[in-house]
N, C-alpha and C positions, 0 to 999 in steps of 0.2 A: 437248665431243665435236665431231671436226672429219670431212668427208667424204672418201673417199680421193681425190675427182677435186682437193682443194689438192694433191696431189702433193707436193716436195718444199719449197716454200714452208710446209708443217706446221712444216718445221723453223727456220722464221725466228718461231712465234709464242713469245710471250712465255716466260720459262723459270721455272721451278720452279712450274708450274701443270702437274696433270698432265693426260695426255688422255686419250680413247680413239677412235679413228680406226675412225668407221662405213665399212664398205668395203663397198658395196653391190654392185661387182661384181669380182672377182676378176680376172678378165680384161682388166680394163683398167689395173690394178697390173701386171701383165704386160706388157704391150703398153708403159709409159712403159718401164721398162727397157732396154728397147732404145735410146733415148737416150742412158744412160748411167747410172753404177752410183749416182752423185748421186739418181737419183730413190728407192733403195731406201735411203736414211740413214731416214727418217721412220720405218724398223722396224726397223734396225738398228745405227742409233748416236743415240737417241734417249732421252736419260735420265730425259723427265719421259711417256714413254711406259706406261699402264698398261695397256691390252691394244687388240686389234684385233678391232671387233665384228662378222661376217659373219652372213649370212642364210640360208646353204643349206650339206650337211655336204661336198657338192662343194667350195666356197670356201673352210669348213676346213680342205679335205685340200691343197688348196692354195696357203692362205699360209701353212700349218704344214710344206710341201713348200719352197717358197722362202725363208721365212724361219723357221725351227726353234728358232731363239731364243727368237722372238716369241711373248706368251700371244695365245691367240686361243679367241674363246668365240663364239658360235653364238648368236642367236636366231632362233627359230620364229615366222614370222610369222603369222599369224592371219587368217581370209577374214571377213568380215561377214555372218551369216546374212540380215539383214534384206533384202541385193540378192542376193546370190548363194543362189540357190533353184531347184528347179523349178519350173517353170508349175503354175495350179490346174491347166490345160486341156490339152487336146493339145497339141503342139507342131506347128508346122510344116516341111513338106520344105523344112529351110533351110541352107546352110552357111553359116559366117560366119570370116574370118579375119584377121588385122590387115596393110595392104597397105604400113605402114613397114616390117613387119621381111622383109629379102629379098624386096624387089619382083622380081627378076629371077626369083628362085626361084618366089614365088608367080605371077608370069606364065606361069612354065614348065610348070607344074602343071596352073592351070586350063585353058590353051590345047589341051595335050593329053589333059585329060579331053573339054573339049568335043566335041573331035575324033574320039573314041573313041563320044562320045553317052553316056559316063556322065552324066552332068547333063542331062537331057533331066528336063522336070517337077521340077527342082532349082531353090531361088532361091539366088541365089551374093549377099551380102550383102559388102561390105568396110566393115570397121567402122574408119573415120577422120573425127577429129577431131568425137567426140563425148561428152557428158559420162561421168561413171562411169555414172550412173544410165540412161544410154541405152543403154551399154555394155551394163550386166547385162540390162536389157529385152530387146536382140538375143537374147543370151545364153541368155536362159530361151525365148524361142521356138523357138532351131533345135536341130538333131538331130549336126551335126553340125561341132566347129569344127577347122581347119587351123593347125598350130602350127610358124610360118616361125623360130625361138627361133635366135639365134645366140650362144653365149659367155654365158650370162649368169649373173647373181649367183644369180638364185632362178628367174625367170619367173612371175610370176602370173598373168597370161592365160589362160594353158592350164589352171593349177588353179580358176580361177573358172571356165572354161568345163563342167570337169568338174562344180564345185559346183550350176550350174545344168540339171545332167543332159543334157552334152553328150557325144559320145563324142569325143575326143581325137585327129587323126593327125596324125602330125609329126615335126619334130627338138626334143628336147627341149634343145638348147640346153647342156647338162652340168649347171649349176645345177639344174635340172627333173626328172634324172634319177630322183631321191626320188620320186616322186608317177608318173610315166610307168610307171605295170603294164599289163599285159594282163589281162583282154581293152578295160577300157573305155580305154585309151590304148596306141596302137600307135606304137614309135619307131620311126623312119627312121633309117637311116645318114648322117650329114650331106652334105646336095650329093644324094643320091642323087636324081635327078629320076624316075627311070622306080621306082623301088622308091617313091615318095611315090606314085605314079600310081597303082600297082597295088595298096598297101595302103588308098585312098581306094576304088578299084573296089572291093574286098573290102568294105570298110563298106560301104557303100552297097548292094552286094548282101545281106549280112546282113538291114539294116534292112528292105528292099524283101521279100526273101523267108523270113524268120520275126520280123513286126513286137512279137511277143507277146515274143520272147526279146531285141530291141531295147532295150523300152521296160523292162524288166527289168535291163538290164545300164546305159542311162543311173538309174535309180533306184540302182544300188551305185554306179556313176561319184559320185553326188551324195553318197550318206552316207560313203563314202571320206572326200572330202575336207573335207566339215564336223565329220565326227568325229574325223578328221585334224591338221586345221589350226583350230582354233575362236580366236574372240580371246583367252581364257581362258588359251592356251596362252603368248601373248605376251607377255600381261600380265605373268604369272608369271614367264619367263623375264628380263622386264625386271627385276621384282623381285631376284630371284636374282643379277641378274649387278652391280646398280646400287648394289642396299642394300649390299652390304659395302664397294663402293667411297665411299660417302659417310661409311659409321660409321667409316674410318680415317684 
C-alpha cells in the first residue's frame, strides 16, 4: 500500500507486486495533474494496480469522475470514543479553531466578529501544535469550534469537534460534506467571509439566548457522530476491502 503524495514515482516501484494506493486526499491527485498527464499513469496505465483506497464518498466520486477505469473503494474512518466525548461538566464560553488551515480566512473572521462585539465574554482558543490528547481536551470544553477545511480528503477536525459536543461553523472543505447537517454544523460557502460572520453571529446568539436548546443540539452533534463514525466501522471496512485481496 503506497500513499498518493508518491505521485507518479508509484510507477517506478517494483512490478508484478500488486498495490493499492491510499489516497488520503483527492485533491491533491488533482492538483499534480496540472503538471502533466505523466502524473495520472499510477491509475491509469498501471497493471500491478489493484484498487485506490479513499476516505470520504466526496473523494470517491472523484477519482471515479477522473479516473473511471480505476476500482476505487471507500473506507469509513472511525473517531475514538475514549478522547472524543463530551465534558462530564459544563462547558465553557469557548471557541476553538485550528489557525493552519486559512490563516487569512481565519483572521478575517475573527477580526470582524471582534469588531462587531460578537465575542465579548467569548474565549477564542487557537488550537496549534498541540498533542491529540490536548486537542480533544480543547475540544470537549468549548461550545463552539470554526472549521477553516480547504479541499480535503475527509477533515476530521470538524467531526471530532462535533463528537465532543461542539456546534460546527464553517467551510466543510468537500471531503466533510458527509457529516456537515444542520442544525449542529452550519456550512459556509467557500471564501464567503461576511456569510462565515454572520452564521457564527447566529450561533452564538442561539447558544446565548435559548442555552437549554444549545446544550441539547451539542448532545445530538456528539451522538451523530459516534454513532456515525465508531472505530467498529473501520475496522470492518478494512476487513472487507483487505481480506479478499490477500485470499487471492
Amino acid at each position: 500500500m503506497v500513499p498518493e503524495v508518491y505521485g507518479r514515482s508509484i510507477c517506478n516501484l517494483p512490478s508484478n507486486v500488486r498495490q493499492v494506493i491510499f489516497n488520503q486526499n483527492a485533491y491533491l491527485t488533482l492538483s499534480s495533474l496540472q503538471n502533466g498527464l505523466a502524473y495520472a499513469a499510477p491509475y491509469t496505465n498501471n497493471p500491478d494496480l489493484a484498487l485506490v483506497l479513499v476516505v470520504s464518498q466526496d473523494n470517491a466520486d472523484v477519482i471515479r469522475r477522473t479516473f473511471p477505469a480505476t476500482p476505487v473503494r471507500r473506507i469509513r474512518l472511525g473517531i475514538n470514543p475514549s478522547l472524543y466525548h463530551p465534558p462530564q461538566g459544563p462547558k465553557q464560553r469557548r471557541i476553538v479553531y485550528m489557525p493552519r488551515k486559512r490563516p487569512d480566512d481565519s483572521a478575517a473572521v475573527l477580526a470582524q466578529l471582534r469588531l462587531r462585539g460578537a465575542l465579548n465574554g467569548w474565549n477564542i482558543v487557537a488550537i496549534d501544535g498541540r498533542s491529540e490528547a490536548e486537542t480533544a481536551e480543547l475540544l470537549r470544553t468549548a461550545k463552539v469550534f470554526l472549521s477553516f477545511s480547504f479541499r480535503e480528503g475527509f477533515g476530521l477536525p470538524p467531526l471530532e469537534a462535533l463528537a465532543c459536543g461542539c456546534v460546527v461553523v464553517g467551510y466543510h472543505g468537500s471531503g466533510g460534506r458527509e457529516y456537515f447537517h444542520p442544525p449542529f454544523a452550519t456550512a459556509v460557502e467557500d471564501g464567503d467571509i461576511s456569510g462565515f460572520v454572520t452564521a457564527v453571529e447566529a450561533t452564538i446568539y442561539h447558544i446565548d439566548n435559548d442555552p437549554l436548546s444549545a446544550d441539547s443540539l451539542a448532545a445530538t452533534a456528539s451522538r451523530f457522530a459516534l454513532e456515525r463514525y465508531p472505530p467498529e466501522v473501520e475496522k470492518q471496512d478494512m476487513l472487507d476491502i483487505f481480506g479478499p485481496l490477500l485470499q487471492s
